[in-house]
C-alpha positions as CSV (number, residue, x, y, z in Angstrom):
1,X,0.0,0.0,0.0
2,X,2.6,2.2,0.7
3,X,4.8,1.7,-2.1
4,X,1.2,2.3,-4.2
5,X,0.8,5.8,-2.4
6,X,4.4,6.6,-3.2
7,X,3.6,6.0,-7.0
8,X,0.5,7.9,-7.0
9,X,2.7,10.7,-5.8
10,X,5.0,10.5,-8.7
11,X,7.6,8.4,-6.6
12,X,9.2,4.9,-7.7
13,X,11.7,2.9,-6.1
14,X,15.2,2.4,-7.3
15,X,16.5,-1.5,-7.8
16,X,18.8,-2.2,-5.8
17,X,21.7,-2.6,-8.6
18,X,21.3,1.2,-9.2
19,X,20.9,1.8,-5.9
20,X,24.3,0.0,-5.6
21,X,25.4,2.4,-8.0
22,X,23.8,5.5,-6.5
23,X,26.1,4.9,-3.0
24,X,29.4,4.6,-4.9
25,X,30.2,8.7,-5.1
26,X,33.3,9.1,-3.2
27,X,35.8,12.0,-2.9
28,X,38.6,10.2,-5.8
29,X,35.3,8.9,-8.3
30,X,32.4,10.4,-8.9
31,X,29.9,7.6,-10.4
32,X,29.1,9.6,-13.6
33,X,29.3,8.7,-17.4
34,X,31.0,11.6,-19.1
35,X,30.9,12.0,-22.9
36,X,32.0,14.0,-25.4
37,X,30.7,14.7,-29.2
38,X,32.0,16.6,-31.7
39,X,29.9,18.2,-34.2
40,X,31.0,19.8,-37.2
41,X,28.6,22.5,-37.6
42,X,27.4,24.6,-34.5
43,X,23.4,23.6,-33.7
44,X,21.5,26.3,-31.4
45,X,20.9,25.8,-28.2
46,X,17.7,26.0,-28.6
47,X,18.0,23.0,-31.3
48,X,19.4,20.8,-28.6
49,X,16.3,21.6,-26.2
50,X,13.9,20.5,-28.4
51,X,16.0,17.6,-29.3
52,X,16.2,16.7,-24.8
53,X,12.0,18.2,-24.5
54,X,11.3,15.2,-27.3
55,X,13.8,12.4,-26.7
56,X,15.3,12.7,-23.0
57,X,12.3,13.8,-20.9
58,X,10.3,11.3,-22.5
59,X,12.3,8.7,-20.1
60,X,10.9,9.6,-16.4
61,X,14.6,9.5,-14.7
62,X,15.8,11.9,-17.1
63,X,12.8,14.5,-15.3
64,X,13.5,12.8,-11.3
65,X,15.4,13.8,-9.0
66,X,16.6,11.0,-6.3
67,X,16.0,11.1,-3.0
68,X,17.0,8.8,0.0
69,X,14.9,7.6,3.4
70,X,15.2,4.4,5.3
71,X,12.8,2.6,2.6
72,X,16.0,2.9,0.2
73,X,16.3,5.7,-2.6
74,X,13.7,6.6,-5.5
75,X,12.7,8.4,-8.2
76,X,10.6,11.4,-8.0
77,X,9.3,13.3,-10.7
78,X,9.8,17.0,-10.9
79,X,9.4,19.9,-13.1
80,X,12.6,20.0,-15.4
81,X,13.9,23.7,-16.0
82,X,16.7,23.3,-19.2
83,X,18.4,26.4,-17.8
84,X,19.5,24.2,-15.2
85,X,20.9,21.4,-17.5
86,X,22.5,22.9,-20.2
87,X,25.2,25.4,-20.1
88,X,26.6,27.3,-23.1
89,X,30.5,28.2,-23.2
90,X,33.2,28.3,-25.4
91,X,36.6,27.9,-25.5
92,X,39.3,30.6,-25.6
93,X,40.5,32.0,-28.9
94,X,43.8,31.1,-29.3
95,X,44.3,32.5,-32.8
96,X,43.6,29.7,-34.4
97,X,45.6,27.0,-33.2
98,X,44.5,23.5,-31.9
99,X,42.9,23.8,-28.6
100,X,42.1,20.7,-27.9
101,X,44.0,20.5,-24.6
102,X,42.1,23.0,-23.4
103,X,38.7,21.1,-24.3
104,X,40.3,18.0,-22.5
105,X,41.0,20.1,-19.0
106,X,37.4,21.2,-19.2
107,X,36.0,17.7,-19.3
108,X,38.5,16.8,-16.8
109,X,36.9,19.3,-14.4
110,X,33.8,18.6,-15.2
111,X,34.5,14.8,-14.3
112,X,35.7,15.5,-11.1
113,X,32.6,17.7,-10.6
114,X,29.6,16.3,-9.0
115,X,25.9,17.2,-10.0
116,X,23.4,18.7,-8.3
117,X,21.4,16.4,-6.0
118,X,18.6,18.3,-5.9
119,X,18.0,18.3,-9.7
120,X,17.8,15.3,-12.1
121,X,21.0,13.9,-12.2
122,X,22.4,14.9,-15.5
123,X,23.8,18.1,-17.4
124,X,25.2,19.0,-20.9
125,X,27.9,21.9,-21.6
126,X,27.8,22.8,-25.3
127,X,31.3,24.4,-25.9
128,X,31.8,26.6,-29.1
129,X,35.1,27.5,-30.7
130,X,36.9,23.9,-30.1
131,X,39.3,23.5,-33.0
132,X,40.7,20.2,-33.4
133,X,44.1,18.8,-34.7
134,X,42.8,19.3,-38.5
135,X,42.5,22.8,-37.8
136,X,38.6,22.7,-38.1
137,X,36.8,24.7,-36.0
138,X,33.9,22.4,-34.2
139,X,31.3,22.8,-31.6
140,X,31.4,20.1,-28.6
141,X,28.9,18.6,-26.3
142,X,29.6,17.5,-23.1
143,X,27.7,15.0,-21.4
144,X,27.4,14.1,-17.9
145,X,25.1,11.5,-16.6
146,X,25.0,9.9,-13.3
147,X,25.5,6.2,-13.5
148,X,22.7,5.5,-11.1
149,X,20.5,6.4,-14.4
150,X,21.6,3.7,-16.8
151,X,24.8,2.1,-17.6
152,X,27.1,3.7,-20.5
153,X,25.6,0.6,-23.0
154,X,21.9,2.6,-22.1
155,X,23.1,5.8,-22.1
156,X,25.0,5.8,-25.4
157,X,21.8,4.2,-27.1
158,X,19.7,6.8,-25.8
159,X,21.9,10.0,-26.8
160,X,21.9,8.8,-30.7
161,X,18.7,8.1,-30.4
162,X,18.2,12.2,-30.3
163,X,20.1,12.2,-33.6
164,X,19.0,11.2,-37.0
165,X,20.3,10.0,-40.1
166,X,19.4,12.7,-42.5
167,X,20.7,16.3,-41.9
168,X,16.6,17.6,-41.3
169,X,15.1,14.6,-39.6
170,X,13.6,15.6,-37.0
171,X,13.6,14.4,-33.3
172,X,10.2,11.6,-32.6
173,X,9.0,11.1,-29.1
174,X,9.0,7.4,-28.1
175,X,6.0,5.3,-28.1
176,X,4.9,5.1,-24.4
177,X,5.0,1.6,-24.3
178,X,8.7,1.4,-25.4
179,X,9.5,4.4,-22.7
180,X,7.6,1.6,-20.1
181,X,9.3,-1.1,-21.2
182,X,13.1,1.0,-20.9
183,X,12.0,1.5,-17.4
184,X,11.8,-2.1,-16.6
185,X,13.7,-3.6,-13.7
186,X,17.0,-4.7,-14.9
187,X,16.3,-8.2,-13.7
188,X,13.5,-7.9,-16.4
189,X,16.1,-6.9,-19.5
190,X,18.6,-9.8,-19.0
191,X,20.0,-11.3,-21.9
192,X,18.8,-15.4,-21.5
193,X,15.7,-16.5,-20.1
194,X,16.3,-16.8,-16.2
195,X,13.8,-19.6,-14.7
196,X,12.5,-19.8,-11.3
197,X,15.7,-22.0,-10.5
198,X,18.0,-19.3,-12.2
199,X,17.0,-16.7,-10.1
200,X,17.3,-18.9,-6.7
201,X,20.5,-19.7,-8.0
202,X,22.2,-16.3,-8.7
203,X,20.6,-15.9,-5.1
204,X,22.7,-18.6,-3.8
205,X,25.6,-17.2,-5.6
206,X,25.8,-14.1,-4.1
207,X,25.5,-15.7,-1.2
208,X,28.3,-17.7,-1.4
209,X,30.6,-14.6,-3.1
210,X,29.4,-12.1,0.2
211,X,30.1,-15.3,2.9
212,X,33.9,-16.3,1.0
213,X,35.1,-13.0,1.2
214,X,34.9,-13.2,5.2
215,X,35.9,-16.6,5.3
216,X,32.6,-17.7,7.0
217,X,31.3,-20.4,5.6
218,X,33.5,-23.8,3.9
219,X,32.9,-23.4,0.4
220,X,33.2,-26.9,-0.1
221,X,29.9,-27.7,1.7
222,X,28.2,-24.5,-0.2
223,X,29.4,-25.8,-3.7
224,X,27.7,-29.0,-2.6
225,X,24.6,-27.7,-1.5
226,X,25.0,-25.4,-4.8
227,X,25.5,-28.4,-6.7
228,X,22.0,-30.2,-6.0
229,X,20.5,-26.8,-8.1
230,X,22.0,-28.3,-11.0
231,X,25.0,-27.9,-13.8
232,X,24.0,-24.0,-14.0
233,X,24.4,-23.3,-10.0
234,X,27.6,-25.7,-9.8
235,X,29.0,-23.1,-13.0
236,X,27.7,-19.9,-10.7
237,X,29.0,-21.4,-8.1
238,X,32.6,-21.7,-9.1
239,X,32.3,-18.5,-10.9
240,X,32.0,-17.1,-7.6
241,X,34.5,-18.5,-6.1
242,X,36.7,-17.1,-8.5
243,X,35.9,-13.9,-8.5
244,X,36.4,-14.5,-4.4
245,X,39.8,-15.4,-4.7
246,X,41.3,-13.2,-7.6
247,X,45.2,-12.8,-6.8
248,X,45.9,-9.1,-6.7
249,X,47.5,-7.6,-10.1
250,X,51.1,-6.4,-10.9
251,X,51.8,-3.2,-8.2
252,X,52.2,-0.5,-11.5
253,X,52.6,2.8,-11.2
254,X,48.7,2.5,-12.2
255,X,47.5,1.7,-9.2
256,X,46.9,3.7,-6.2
257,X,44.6,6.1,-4.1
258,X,42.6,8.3,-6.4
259,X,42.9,11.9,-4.9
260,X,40.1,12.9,-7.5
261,X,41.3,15.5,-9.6
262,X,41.3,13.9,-13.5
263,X,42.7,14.2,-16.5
264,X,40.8,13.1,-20.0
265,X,42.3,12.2,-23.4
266,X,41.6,10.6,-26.8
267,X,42.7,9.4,-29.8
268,X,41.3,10.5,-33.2
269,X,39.7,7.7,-35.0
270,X,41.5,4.4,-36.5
271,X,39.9,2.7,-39.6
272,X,37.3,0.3,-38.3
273,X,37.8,-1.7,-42.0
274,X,41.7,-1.8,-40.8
275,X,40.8,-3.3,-37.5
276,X,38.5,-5.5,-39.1
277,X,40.8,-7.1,-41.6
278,X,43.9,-7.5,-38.9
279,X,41.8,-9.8,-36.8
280,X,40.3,-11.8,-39.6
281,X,44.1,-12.2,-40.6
282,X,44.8,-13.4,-36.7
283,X,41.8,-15.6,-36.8
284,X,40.4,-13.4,-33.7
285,X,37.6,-10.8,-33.2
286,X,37.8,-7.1,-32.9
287,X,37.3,-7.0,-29.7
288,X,40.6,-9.2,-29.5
289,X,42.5,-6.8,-31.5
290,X,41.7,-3.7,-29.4
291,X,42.3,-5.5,-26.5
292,X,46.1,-6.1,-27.4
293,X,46.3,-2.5,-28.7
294,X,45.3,-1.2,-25.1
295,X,47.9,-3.9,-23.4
296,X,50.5,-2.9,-25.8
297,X,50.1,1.2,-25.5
298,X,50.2,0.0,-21.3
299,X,53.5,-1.7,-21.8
300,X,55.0,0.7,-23.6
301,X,54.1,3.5,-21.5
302,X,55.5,1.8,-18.4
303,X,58.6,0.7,-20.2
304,X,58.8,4.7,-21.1
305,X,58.5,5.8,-17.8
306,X,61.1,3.8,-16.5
307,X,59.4,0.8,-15.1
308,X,60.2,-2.8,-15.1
309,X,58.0,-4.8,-17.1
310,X,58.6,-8.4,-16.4
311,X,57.4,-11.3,-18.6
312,X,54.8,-12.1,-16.0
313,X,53.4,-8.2,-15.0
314,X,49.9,-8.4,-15.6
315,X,47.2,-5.5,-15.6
316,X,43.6,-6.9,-14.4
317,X,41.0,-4.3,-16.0
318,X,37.1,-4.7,-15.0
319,X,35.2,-5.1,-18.4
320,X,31.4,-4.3,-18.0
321,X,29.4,-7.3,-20.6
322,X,25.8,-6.2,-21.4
323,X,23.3,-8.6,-20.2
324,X,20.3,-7.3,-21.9
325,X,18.0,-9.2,-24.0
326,X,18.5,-8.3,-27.8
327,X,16.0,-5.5,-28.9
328,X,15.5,-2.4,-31.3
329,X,14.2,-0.5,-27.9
330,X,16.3,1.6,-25.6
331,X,16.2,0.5,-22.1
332,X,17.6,2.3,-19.4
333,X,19.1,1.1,-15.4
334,X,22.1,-1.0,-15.3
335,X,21.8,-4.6,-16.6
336,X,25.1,-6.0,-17.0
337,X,27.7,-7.3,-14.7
338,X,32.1,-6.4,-14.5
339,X,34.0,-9.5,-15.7
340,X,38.1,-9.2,-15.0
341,X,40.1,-9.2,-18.0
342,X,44.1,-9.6,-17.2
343,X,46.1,-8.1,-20.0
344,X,49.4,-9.8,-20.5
345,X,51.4,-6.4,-20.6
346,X,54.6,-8.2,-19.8
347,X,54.4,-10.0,-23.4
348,X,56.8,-8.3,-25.5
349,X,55.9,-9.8,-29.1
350,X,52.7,-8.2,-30.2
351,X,51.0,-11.3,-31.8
352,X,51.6,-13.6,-28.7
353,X,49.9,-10.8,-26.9
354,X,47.4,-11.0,-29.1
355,X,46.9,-14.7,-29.0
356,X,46.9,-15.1,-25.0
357,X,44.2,-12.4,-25.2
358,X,41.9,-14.3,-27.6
359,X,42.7,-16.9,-25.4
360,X,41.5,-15.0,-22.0
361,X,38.7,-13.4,-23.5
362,X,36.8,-16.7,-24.6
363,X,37.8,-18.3,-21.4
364,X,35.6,-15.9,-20.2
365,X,32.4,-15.6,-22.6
366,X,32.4,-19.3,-21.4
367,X,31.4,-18.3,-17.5
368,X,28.5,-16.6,-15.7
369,X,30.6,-14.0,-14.3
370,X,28.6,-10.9,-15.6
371,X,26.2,-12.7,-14.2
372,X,27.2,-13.2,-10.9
373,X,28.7,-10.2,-11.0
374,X,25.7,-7.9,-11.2
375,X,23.6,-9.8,-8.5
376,X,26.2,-9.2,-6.3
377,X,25.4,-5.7,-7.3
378,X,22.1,-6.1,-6.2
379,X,22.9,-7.7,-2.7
380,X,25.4,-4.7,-2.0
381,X,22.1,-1.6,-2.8
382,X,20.2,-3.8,-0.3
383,X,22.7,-4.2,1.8
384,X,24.4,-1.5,4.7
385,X,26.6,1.1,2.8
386,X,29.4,-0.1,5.2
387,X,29.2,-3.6,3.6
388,X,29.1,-2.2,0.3
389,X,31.9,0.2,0.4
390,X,33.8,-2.8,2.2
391,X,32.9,-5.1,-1.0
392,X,33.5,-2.9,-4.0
393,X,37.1,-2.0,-2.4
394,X,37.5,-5.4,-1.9
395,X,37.2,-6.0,-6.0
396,X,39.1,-2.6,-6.9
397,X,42.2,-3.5,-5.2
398,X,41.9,-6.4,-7.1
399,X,42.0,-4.3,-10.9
400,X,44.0,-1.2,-12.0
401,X,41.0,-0.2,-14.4
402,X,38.1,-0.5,-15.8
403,X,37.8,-0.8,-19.2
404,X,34.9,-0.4,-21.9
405,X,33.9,-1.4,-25.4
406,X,30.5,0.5,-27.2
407,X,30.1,-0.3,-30.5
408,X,28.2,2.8,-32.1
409,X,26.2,3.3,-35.4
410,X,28.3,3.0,-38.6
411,X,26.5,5.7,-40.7
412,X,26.6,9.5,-39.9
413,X,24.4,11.0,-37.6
414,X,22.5,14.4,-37.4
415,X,21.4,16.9,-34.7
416,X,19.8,19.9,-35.3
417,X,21.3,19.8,-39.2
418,X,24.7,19.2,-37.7
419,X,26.5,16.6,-38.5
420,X,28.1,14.3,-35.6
421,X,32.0,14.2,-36.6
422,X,33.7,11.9,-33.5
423,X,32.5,11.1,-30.3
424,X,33.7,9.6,-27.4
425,X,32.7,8.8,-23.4
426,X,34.0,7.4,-20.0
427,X,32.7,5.1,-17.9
428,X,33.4,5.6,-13.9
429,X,35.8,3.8,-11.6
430,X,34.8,2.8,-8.5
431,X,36.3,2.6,-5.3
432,X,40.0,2.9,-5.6
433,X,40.6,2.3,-9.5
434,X,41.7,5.3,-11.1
435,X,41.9,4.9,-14.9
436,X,39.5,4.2,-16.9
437,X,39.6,3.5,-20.8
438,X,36.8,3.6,-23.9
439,X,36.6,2.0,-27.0
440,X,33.6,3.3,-28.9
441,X,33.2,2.6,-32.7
442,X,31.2,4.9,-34.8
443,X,31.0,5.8,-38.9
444,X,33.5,3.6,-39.5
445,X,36.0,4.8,-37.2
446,X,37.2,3.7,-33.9
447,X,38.2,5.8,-31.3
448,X,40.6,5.0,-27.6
449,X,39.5,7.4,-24.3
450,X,41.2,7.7,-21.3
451,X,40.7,9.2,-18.2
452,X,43.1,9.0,-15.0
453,X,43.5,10.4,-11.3
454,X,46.2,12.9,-11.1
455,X,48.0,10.7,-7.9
456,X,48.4,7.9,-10.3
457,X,49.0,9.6,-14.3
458,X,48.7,13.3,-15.0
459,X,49.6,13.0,-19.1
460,X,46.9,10.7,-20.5
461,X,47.9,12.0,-24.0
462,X,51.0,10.1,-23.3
463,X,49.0,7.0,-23.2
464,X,47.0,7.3,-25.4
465,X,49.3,8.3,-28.6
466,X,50.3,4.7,-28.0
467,X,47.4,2.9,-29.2
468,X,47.6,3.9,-32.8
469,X,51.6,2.3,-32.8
470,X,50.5,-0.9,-31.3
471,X,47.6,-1.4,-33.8
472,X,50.1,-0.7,-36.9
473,X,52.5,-3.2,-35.3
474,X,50.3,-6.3,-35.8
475,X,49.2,-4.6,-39.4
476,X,52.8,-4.9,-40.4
477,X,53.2,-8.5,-38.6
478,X,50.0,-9.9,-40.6
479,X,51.9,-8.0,-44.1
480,X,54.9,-9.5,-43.3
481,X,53.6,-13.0,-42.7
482,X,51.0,-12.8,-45.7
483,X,54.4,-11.8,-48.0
484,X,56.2,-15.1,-46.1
């Protein structure tokens, strides 16, 4: 009855997975998915409005604010004033010359920022005068959305869906049935059928992750309990285990206590067609590819810096794997789960690199990680926020980053007229992890982000530059073995 009266008053509960979310704003991370697009003609402001009026505040959490009692946290409607949300700037002249440092710093600030908690958690800067490393003169849009919203899978989906693919399309409201539906409870969106027995079971895993980590149970009598569920709770089951008792990564000059002020960089776009016909010669997927291209730009900025980089240094990064349910509709919350990926940094020779990542990565398409992964996420926002700081610390001293991977639309894109040239966005690290790097594919480009905590790297660009190199060394390994 009460959670009835609450609805009627325009006030829903929060799952507990972004509730989870919600509680993990600390001094060195702010939980926020930061984004930046570049468009090559400037669009009014009050273009974009319209553009937010018809597509964003269609969703209800894009027009609620969050607010927090004993019950847990929810989502209350409230009157949206776009005054408050977006904020038009530009960039210094600087006769002419490439300012895109300067149009890194400011998203560095603004990632370091935190939003107002007494509006709807989101705002967009739309930056004039940002002239790139071609010399053309563009007009940026910075996004900033709290994670507690949707995850950056969600999130991306819903921005393009404000763009269209002819220069005067105009923006369509949703269908209220698909704005219902993008609402659901995340538990609802999950990729495979879950029966009555799954969800019992990703019960029982969490369970057994939460009771491991304090040593108070014997795992071997869990895993037998687990095991009369069947062949899907002994798999959960030893998936959790695993993720229990992770060794810690190499100690890198990456790792370390975030003191919160970050710094942002990114590449400009690599040929997706390229990166496509290197891993068809490799016999691996794209994903594979970019995945060695990030350990190799790692390894070479350690071994820069100074750093031993032994045979076996290994960098663990947190890799978040959708879990949705295929479908043409956008659907918001978070519904997928952090799997660890350990790059093999200390690998000298690009292709072996290559190969023990292929090898890693379908080790792990293999387990129910995500899986147990993000109802974990869901015992920790139902849990004390003691138990769930405790927990996620527990995991990010574990990884030295989190890592993700969007594949975007492959045709171009248009807002307001405008056309959308690059664009690129962060996901948030939690707890003690300060870097965090994007891979996000669009128009037949790919592009690398970074963003990292001034204690551990203050020159990103220095990273980043990298990633271009390590792609061209396995392009001119697959020529030279395609000549042999």
């Amino acid at each position: 009855m009460l959670s009835q009266a609450l609805s009627a008053l325009g006030r829903r509960k929060m799952s507990t997975v972004d509730t989870a979310w919600l509680r993990m704003d600390s001094e060195g991370n702010q939980m926020m998915i930061v984004g930046v697009a570049m468009m090559a003609e400037p669009i009014a402001v009050a273009g974009l409005k319209e553009a937010l009026r018809t597509r964003f505040l269609a969703y209800r959490r894009f027009r609620s604010r969050v607010v927090t009692d004993l019950a847990g946290a929810w989502w209350e409607e409230d009157e949206v004033d776009l005054d408050d949300h977006v904020v038009h700037t530009r960039l210094d002249d600087e006769q002419g010359a490439c300012n895109k440092a300067a149009l890194q710093r400011m998203v560095g600030l603004l990632s370091q920022q935190p939003l107002d908690p007494a509006r709807p958690l989101w705002q967009m800067h739309l930056v004039e005068n940002c002239i790139g490393e071609d010399g053309k003169v563009r007009q940026a849009l910075i996004v900033r959305i709290h994670h507690c919203i949707a995850d950056g899978i969600a999130l991306v989906g819903v921005f393009m869906s404000m763009f269209g693919q002819l220069p005067d399309e105009q923006p369509v409201q949703p269908a209220a049935a698909a704005v219902a539906e993008a609402e659901a409870n995340p538990w609802e969106q999950i990729l495979n059928p879950i029966t009555a027995a799954g969800v019992k079971t990703i019960d029982l895993s969490s369970s057994v992750l939460l009771k491991s980590m304090s040593m108070w149970a014997d795992l071997d009598k869990i895993a037998g309990k687990m095991a009369a569920v069947g062949q899907t709770a002994a798999q959960l089951t030893n998936d959790a285990v695993k993720l229990t008792t992770m060794a810690d990564d190499s100690a890198t000059r990456l790792k370390g206590k975030p003191n919160g002020k970050k710094h942002v960089s990114w590449s400009e776009p690599l040929p997706l067609g390229e990166i496509k016909a290197v891993s068809k010669a490799y016999g691996c997927s794209v994903n594979d590819v970019l995945m060695a291209s990030v350990a190799g730009a790692i390894r070479a900025y350690l071994k820069d810096c100074g750093d031993a980089v032994a045979g076996d240094c290994e960098v663990r990064v947190m890799v978040p794997v959708n879990l949705r349910k295929a479908s043409r509709q956008q659907r918001l919350g978070n519904a997928f789960g952090l799997v660890p990926l350990v790059l093999p940094v200390g690998l000298a020779d690009p292709v072996a690199r290559l190969e023990e990542v292929q090898r890693r990565m379908t080790e792990l398409k293999g387990s129910y990680t995500a899986l147990v992964a993000m109802s974990v996420l869901g015992v920790l926002g139902a849990s004390p926020r003691q138990v769930q700081n405790e927990i996620q610390n527990f995991f990010a001293r574990k990884a030295t980053a989190v890592m993700s991977n969007v594949p975007g639309p492959q045709t171009p894109l248009y807002l307001a007229g405008s056309r959308l040239d690059q664009i690129m966005f962060w996901v948030p690290q939690s707890g003690d992890i300060g870097v965090g790097v994007s891979i996000l594919s669009y128009n037949g480009g790919v592009q690398f982000g970074i963003v990292t905590d001034d204690a551990l790297v203050k020159d990103p660009d220095n990273i980043i530059r990298r990633f271009a190199p390590e792609f061209e060394k396995l392009v001119l390994l697959a020529l030279m073995d395609g000549c042999a």
